[in-house]
C-alpha positions as CSV (number, residue, x, y, z in Angstrom):
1,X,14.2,-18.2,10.9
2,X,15.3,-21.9,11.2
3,X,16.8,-21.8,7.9
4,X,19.1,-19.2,8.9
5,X,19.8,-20.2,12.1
6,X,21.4,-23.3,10.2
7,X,23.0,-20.9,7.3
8,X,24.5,-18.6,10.3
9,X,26.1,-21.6,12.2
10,X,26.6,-24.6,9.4
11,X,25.6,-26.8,12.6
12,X,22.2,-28.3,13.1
13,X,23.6,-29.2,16.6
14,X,24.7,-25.0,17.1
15,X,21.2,-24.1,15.5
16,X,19.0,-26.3,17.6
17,X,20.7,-25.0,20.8
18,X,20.5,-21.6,19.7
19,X,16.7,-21.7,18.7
20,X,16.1,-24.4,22.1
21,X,14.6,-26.8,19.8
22,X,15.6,-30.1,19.1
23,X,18.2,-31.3,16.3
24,X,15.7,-33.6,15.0
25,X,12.6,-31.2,14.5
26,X,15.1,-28.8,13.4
27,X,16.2,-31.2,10.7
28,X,13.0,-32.3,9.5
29,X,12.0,-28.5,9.3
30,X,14.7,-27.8,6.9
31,X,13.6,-31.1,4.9
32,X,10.3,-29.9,4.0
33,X,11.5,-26.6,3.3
34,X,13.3,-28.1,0.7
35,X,10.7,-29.9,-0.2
36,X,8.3,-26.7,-0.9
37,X,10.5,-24.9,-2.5
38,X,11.5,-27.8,-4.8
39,X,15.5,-27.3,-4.1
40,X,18.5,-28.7,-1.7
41,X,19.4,-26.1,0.3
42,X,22.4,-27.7,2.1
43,X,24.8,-30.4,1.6
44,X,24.7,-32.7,4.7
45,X,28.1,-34.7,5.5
46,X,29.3,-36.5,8.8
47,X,31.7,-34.2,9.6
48,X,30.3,-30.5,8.3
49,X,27.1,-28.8,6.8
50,X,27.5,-26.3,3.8
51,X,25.3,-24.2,1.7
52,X,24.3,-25.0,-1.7
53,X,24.5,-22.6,-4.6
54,X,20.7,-22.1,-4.0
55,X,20.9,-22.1,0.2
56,X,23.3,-19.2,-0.5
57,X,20.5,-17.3,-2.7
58,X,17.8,-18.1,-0.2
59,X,20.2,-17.2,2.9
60,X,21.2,-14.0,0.7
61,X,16.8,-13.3,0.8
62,X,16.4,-14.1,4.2
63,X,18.3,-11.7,5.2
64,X,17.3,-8.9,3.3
65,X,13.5,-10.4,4.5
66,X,14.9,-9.8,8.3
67,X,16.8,-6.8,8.3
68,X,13.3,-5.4,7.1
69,X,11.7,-6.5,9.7
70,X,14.1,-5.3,11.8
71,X,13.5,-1.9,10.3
72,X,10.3,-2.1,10.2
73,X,10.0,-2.8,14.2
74,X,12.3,0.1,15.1
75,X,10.0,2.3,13.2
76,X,7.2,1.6,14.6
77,X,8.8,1.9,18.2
78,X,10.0,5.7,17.1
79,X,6.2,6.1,15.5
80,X,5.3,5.3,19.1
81,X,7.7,6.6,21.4
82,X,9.5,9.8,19.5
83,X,7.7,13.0,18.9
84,X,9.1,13.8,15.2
85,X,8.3,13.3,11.8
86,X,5.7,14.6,8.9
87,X,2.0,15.5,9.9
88,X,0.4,15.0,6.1
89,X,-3.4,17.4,6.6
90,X,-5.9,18.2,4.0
91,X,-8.0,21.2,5.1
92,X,-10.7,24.2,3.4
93,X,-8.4,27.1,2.2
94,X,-9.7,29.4,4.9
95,X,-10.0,27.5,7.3
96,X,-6.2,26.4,7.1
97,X,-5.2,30.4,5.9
98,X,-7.2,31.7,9.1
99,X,-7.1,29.3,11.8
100,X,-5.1,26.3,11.4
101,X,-1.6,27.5,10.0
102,X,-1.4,28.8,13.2
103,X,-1.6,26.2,15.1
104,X,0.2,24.2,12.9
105,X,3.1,26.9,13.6
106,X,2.1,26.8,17.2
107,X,2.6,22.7,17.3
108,X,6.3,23.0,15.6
109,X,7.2,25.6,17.7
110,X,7.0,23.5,21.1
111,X,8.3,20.0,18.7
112,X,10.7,21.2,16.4
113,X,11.0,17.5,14.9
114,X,8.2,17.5,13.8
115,X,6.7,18.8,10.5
116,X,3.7,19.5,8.6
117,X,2.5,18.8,4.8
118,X,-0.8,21.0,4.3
119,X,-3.1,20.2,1.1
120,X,-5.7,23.2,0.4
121,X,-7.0,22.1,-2.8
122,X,-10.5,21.0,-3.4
123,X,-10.1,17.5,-3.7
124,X,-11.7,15.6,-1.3
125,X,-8.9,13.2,-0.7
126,X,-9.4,9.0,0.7
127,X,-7.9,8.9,4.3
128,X,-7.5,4.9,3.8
129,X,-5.4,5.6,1.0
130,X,-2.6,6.5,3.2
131,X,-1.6,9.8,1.8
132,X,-3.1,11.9,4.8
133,X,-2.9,11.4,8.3
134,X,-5.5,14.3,9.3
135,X,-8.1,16.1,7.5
136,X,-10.3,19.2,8.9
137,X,-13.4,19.3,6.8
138,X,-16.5,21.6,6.4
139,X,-19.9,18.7,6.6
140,X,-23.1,18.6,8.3
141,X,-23.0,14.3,7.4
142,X,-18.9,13.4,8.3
143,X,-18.0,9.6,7.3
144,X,-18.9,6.8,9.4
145,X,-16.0,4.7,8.8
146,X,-13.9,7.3,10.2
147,X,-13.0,9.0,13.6
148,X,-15.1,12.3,13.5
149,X,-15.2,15.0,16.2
150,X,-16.7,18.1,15.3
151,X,-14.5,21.3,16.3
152,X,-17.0,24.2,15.7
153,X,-19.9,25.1,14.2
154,X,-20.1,28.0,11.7
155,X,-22.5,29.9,9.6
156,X,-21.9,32.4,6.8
157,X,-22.3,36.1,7.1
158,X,-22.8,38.3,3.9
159,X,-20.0,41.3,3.3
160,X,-18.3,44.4,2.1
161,X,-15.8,47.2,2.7
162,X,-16.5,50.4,4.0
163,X,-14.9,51.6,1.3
164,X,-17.2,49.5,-1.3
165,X,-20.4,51.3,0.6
166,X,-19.6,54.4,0.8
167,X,-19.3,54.8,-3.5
168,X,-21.7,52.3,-4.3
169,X,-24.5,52.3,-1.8
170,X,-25.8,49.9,1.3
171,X,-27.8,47.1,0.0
172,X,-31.2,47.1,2.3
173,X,-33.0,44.4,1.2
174,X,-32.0,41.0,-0.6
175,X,-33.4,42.6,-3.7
176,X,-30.9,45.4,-3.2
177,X,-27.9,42.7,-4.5
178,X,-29.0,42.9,-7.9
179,X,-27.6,46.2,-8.3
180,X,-24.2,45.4,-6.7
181,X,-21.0,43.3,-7.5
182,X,-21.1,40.1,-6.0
183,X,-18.1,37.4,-6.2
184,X,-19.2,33.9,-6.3
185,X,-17.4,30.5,-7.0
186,X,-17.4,29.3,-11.1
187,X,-20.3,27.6,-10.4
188,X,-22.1,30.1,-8.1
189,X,-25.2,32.3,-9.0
190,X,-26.8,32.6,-5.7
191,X,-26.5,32.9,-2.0
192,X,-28.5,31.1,0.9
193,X,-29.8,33.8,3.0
194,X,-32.5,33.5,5.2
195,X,-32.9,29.9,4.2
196,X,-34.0,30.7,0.4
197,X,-31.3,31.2,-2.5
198,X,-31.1,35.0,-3.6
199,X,-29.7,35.7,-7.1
200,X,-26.4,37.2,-7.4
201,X,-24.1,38.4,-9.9
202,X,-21.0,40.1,-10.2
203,X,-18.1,41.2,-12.8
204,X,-15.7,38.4,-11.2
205,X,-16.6,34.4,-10.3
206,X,-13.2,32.8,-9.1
207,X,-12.4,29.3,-7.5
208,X,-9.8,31.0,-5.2
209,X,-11.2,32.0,-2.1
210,X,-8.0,34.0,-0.3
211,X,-8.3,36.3,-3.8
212,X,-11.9,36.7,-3.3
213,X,-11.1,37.9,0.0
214,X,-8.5,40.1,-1.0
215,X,-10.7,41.6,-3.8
216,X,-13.2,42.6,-0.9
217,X,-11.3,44.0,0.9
218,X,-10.0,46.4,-1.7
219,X,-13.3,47.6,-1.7
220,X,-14.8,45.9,-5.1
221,X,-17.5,43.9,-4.3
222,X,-20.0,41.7,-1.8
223,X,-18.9,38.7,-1.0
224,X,-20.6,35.5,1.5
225,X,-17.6,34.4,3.6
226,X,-17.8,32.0,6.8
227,X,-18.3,33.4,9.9
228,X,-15.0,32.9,11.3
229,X,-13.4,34.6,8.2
230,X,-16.5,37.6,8.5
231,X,-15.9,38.1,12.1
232,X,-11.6,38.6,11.9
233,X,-11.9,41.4,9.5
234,X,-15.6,42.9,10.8
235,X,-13.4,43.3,14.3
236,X,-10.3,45.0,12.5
237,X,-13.3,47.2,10.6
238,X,-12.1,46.0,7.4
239,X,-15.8,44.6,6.3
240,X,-19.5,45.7,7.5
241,X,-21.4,42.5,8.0
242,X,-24.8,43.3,5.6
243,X,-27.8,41.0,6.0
244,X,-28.5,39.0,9.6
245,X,-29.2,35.3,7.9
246,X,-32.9,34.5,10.0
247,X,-34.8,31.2,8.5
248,X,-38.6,31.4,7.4
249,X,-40.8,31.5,10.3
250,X,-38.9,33.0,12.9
251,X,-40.3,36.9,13.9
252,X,-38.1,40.2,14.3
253,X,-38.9,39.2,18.6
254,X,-37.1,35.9,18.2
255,X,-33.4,35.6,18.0
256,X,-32.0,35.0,14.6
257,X,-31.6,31.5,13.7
258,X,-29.0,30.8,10.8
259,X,-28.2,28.2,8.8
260,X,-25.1,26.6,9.9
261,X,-22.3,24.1,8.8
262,X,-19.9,21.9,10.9
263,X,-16.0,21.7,10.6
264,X,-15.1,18.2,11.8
265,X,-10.9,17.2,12.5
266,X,-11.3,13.6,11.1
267,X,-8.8,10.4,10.8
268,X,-8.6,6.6,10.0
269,X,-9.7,4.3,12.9
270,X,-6.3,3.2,13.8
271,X,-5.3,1.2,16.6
272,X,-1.7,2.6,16.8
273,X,-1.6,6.0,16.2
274,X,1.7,7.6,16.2
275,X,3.0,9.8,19.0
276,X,3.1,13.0,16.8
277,X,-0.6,12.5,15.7
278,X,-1.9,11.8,19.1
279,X,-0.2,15.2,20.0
280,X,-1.4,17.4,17.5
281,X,-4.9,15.8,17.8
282,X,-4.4,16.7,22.0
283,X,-3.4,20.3,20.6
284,X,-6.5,20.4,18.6
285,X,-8.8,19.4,21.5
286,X,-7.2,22.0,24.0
287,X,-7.3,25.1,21.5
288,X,-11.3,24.2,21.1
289,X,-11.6,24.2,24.9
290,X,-9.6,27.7,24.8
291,X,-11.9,29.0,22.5
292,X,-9.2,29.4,19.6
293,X,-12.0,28.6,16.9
294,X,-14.9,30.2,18.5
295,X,-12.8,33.7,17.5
């Protein structure tokens, strides 16, 4: 800054005055600057002050240095102040196919500056990294060095088509799915229900959960699907919910108790958070209170 204070004016005199400092610490300033970096910046005279070959190259850096940070401070003024930009999320494939690309839509809808970048896959990506500014994720055991609110809690429900019943039979008893198509994951065999694992199998295992849906509903097999997912198409009377999920121990007088997962909306600890990210997260908060996820 004093350096090219000097550069801007060739006048310690101008340069003092201008940075209300005086002409002597301003001089002795750009002495041992000289000194560090091993170089004569200027060429003093009586009458004038010029730039040397090698003031001119460090002027030339300086100012690249300080329009940056001019840059740099407007951005984070419009971070703070201006509801636009990219929302970057990383969310569970149903989850953002069934209840979050909504309000996503919802969000862009009311603040049309703004836009989002959704990542489905199965990577559990690092929020410090920078690459995410949100991520909505399926845990009973969310990170501690993050900001963690839980949104809902969910359990899973086991299902089929009418259509899928009707030719091949209602399975009665857990036993019963050994006789039946079930869809798992590649790496699936068996189901949690009523807090043991059942043995499945089936003629299709896929790691693509909207196709598994679809092949449901087309009538070709059992599948487990959350709740959330279970309860949208059992209302349309798309899928027959099969087998109520009760955990060892309770009694046919007690009401069922299932096994259930949490879906937390999680971020970095940040001090600053941008406008647009505060707003969505506000968004979040009052569609939970409005029952959006509770179906």
């Amino acid at each position: 800054m004093l350096f090219s204070a000097v550069a801007e004016t060739l006048s310690f005199g101008a340069a003092a005055e201008k940075m209300q400092i005086s002409r002597g610490y301003l001089s002795e300033q750009i002495r041992e600057l000289e000194l560090a970096l091993g170089v004569k910046l200027l060429q003093r005279s009586t009458r004038q002050v010029s730039l040397t070959n090698e003031g001119k190259q460090v002027y030339a850096d300086t100012q690249k240095i300080n329009r940056s940070v001019v840059e740099l401070e407007q951005n984070l003024v419009r971070e703070q102040t201006q509801l636009e930009g990219i929302i970057a999320i990383t969310a569970p494939n149903m989850f953002a196919h069934y209840l979050l690309s909504e309000l996503c839509f919802s969000f862009s809808q009311q603040h049309p500056d703004v836009s989002f970048h959704l990542d489905t896959s199965y990577q559990r990506h690092d929020l410090n990294r920078g690459h995410f500014d949100l991520a909505f994720r399926s845990t009973n055991n969310p990170p501690q060095d993050m900001v963690a609110k839980p949104l809902f809690t969910y359990s899973h429900t086991i299902v089929a088509a009418p259509q899928y019943l009707k030719q091949a039979g209602t399975p009665k008893v857990l036993s019963d799915l050994d006789a039946h198509q079930c869809f798992c994951g590649p790496d699936q065999d068996n189901w949690l229900i009523n807090g043991k694992r059942t043995a499945v199998k089936g003629w299709l295992k896929l790691n693509d959960n909207l196709a598994l849906i679809q092949h449901v509903l087309e009538g070709r097999g059992i599948a487990r699907l959350p709740s959330y997912v279970a309860k949208k198409h059992s209302k349309a009377g798309e899928l027959v919910a099969l087998f109520e999920e009760i955990e060892p121990g309770s009694t046919p007088s007690e009401p069922p108790i299932k096994s259930t997962s949490q879906l937390f909306v999680v971020h970095p600890q940040r001090p600053h958070q941008s406008l647009r990210i505060k707003a969505f997260l506000d968004t979040v908060k009052q569609a939970q209170h409005e029952g959006y996820f509770s179906g």
